[in-house]
C-alpha positions as CSV (number, residue, x, y, z in Angstrom):
1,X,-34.7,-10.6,-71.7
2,X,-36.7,-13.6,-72.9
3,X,-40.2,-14.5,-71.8
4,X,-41.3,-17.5,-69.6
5,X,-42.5,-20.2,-72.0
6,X,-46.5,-21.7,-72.0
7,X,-47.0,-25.3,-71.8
8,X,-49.8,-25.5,-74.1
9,X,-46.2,-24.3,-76.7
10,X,-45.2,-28.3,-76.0
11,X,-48.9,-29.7,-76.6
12,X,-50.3,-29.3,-72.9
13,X,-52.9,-28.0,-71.9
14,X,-53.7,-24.2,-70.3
15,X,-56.6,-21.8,-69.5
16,X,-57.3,-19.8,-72.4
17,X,-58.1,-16.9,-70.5
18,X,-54.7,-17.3,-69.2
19,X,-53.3,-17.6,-72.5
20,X,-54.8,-14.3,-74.0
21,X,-53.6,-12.4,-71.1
22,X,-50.3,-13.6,-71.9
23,X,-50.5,-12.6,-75.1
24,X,-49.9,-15.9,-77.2
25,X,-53.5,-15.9,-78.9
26,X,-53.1,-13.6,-81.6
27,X,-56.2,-10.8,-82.2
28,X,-57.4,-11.4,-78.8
29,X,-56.9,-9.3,-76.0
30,X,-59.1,-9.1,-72.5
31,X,-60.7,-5.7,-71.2
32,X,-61.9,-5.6,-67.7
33,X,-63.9,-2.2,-66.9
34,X,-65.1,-1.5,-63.3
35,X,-67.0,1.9,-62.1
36,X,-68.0,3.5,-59.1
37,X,-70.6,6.3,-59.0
38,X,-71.0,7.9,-55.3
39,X,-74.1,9.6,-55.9
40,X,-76.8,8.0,-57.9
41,X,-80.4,9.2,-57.7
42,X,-83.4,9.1,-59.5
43,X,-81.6,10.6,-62.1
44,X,-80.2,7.1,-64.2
45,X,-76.3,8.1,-64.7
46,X,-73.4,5.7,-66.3
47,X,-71.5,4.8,-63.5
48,X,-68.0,6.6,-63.3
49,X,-66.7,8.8,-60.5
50,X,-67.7,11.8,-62.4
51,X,-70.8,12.0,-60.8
52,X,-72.5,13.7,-63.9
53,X,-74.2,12.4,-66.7
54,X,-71.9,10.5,-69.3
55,X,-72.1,12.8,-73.0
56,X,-69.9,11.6,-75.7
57,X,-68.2,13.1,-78.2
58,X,-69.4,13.9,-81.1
59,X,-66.5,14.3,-83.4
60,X,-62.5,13.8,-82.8
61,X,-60.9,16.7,-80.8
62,X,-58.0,17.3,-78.4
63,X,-59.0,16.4,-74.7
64,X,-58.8,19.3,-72.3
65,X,-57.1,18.3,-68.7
66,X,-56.7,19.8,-65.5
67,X,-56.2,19.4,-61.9
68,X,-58.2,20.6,-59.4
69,X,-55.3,21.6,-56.3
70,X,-52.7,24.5,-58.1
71,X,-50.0,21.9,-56.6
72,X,-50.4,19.0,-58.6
73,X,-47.7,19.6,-61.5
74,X,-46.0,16.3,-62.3
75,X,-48.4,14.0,-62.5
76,X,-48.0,12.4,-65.9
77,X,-51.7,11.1,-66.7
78,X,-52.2,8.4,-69.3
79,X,-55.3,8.6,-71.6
80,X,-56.5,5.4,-73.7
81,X,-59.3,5.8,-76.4
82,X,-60.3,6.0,-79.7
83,X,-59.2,8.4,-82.5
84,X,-61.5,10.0,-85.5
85,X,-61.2,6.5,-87.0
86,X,-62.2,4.7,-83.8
87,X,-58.4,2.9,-84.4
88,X,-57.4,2.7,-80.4
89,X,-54.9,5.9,-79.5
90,X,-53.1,6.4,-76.4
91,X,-51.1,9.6,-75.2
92,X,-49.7,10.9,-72.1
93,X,-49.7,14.8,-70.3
94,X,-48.3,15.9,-67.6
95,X,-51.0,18.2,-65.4
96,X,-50.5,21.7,-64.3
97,X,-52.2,22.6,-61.4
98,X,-55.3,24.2,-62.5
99,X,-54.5,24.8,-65.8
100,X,-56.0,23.5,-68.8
101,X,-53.7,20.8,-70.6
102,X,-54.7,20.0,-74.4
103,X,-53.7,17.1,-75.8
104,X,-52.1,16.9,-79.5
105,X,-53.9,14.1,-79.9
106,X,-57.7,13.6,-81.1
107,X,-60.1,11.4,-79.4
108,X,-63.5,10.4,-80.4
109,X,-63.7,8.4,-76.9
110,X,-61.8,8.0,-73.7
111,X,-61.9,4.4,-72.6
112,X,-59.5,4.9,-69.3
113,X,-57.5,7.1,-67.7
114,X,-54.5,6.7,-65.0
115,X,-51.4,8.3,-63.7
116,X,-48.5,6.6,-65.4
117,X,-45.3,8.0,-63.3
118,X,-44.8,8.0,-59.5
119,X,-46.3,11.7,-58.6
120,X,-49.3,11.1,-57.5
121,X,-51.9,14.2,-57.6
122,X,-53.5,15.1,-54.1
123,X,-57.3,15.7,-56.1
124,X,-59.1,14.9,-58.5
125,X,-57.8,15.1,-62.1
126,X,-60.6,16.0,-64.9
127,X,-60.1,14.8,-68.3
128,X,-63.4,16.5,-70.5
129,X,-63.7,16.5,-74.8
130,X,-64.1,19.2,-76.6
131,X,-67.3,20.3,-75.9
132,X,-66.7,21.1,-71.9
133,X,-68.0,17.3,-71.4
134,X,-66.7,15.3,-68.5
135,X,-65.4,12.0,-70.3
136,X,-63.1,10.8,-67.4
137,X,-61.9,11.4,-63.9
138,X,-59.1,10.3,-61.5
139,X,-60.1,10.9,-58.4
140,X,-57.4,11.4,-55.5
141,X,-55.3,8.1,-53.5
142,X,-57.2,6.2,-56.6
143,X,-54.4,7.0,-59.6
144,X,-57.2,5.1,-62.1
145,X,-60.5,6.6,-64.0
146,X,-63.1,4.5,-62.6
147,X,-65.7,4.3,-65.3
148,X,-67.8,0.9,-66.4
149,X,-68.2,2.6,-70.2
150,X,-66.4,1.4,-72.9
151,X,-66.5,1.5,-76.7
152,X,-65.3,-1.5,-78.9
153,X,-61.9,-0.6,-81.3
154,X,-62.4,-0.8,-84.9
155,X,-61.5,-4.0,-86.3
156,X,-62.8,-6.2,-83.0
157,X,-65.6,-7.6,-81.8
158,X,-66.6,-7.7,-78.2
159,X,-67.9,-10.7,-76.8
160,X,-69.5,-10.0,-73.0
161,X,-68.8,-12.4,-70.7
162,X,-69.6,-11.1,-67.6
163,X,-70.9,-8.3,-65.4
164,X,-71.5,-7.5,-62.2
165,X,-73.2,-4.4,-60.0
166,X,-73.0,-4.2,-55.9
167,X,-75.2,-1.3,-53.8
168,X,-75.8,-1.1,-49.8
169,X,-78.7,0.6,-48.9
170,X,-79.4,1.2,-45.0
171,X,-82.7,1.9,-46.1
172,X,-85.4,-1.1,-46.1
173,X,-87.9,0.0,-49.1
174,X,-84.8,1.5,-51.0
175,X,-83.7,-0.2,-54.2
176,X,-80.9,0.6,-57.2
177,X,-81.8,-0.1,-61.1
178,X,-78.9,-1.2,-63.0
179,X,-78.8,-1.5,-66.4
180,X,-75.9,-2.9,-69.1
181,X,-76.6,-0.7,-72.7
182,X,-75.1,-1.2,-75.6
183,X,-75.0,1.1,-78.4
184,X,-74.2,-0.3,-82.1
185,X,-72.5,2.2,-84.2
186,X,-75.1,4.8,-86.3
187,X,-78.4,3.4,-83.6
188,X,-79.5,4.1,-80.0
189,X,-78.9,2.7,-76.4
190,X,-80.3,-0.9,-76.0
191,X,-80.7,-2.5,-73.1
192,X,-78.7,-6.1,-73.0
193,X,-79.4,-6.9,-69.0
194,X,-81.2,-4.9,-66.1
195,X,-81.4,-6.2,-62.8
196,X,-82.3,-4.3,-58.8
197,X,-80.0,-4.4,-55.9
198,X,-81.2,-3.2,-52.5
199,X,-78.0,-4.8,-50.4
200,X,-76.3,-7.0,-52.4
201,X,-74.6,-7.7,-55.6
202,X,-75.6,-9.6,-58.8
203,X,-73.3,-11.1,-61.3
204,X,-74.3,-13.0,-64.3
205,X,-71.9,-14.9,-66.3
206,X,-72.8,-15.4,-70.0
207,X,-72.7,-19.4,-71.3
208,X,-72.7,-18.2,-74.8
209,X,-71.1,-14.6,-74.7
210,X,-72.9,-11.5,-76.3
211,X,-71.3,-10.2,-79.5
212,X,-70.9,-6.5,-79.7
213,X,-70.0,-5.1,-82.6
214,X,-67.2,-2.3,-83.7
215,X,-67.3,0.9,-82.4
216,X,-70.4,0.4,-79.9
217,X,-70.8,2.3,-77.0
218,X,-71.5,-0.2,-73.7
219,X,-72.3,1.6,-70.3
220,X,-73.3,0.4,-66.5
221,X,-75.9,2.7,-65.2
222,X,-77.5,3.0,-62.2
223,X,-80.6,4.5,-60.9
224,X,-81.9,4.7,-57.6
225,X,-85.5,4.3,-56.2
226,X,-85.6,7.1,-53.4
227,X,-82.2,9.2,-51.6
228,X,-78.8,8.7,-53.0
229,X,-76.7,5.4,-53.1
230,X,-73.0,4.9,-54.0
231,X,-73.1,2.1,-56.9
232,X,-69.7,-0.1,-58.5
233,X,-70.7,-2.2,-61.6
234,X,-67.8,-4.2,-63.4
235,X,-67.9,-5.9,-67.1
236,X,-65.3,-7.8,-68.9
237,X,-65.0,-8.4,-73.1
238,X,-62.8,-10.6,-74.9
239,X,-61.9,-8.8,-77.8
240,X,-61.0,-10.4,-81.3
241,X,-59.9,-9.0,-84.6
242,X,-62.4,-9.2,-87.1
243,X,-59.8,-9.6,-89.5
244,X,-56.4,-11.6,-88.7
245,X,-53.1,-10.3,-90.2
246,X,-51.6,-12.7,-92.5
């Protein structure tokens, strides 16, 4: 089956975020991460639907997976992330109830998650590295990890464009910290933007786009002045090859 054409082929003109998504700009791609975080605190936490704090791995290791209702046992779940190498790795299990799934392949990070056939699981699926740490979660009706953390292939660079955090607080004096962090590969968390919501959103969109480089770690968290709030933050990246194949 052949592919619809682009006009910009015959010397037009189209949107070049258009274009990469299409695929026609060679070493570019598009990544557009989104979290949601149900119960942040005072306690800063990345914001995912794990509702724990984020720990990375800390070397390459099969992923451990499992369901949390003994039903769910054809759910075929596919992981995206990074291998020993930080080359990007993708695989795909199928759930067992309650019992532990190990992958046979190693992953360094877990960039998404999402269920990949048409059995969808009626709880939460819990996808954790080797060392019993929650790295990503699918929780039930949403078939998707929802998790605004991300770590930059080998070989790319990430260029932030944009990001964006929303919070509702019923509460007048109540306000959520959020925080973008980036952390280079080999150094600590930085912050790159930091902002307050109290019942609203914020979005800035970057005129000259932040360069990120290879295998850094970028998280959304959230923290919350007093009670608990329920906290989505969204960032996207243009990624391009360091390096283009000749």
């Amino acid at each position: 089956m052949g592919q619809y054409s682009s006009i910009s082929r015959f010397g037009k003109t189209e949107d070049l975020d258009l274009h990469i998504q299409r695929g026609f700009v060679q070493g570019h791609k598009a990544i557009n991460k989104f979290g949601y975080a149900t119960s942040v605190s005072s306690l800063e936490v990345a914001v995912f639907n794990g509702g724990v704090d984020y720990v990375y791995a800390t070397t390459a290791a099969p992923l451990l997976v499992v369901g949390t209702s003994t039903v769910d046992v054809s759910s075929a779940i596919t992981i995206e992330g990074l291998d020993v190498n930080y080359n990007e790795i993708s695989t795909v299990v199928t759930i067992n109830g309650t019992t532990t799934v190990t992958t046979t392949d190693s992953f360094i990070r877990v960039n998404r998650a999402f269920v990949s056939n048409d059995a969808e699981p009626t709880s939460s699926i819990r996808i954790l590295n080797s060392d019993g740490n929650l790295n990503s979660e699918i929780a039930a009706e949403e078939n998707q990890s929802l998790q605004a953390v991300y770590t930059i292939p080998a070989g790319y660079t990430g260029y932030l464009e944009q990001i964006a955090a929303n919070t509702a607080t019923e509460t007048g004096n109540r306000f959520v910290r959020v925080r973008l962090k980036v952390r280079e590969f080999g150094g600590v968390f930085r912050t790159k933007a930091k902002f307050t919501l109290h019942d609203g959103s914020y979005e800035e969109i970057y005129k000259f786009p932040i360069p990120i480089p290879e295998k850094s770690d970028i998280e959304a968290t959230a923290e919350s002045s007093s009670g608990v709030n329920e906290v989505s933050a969204v960032f996207a990246i243009l990624l391009i090859k360091n390096e283009i194949e000749e």
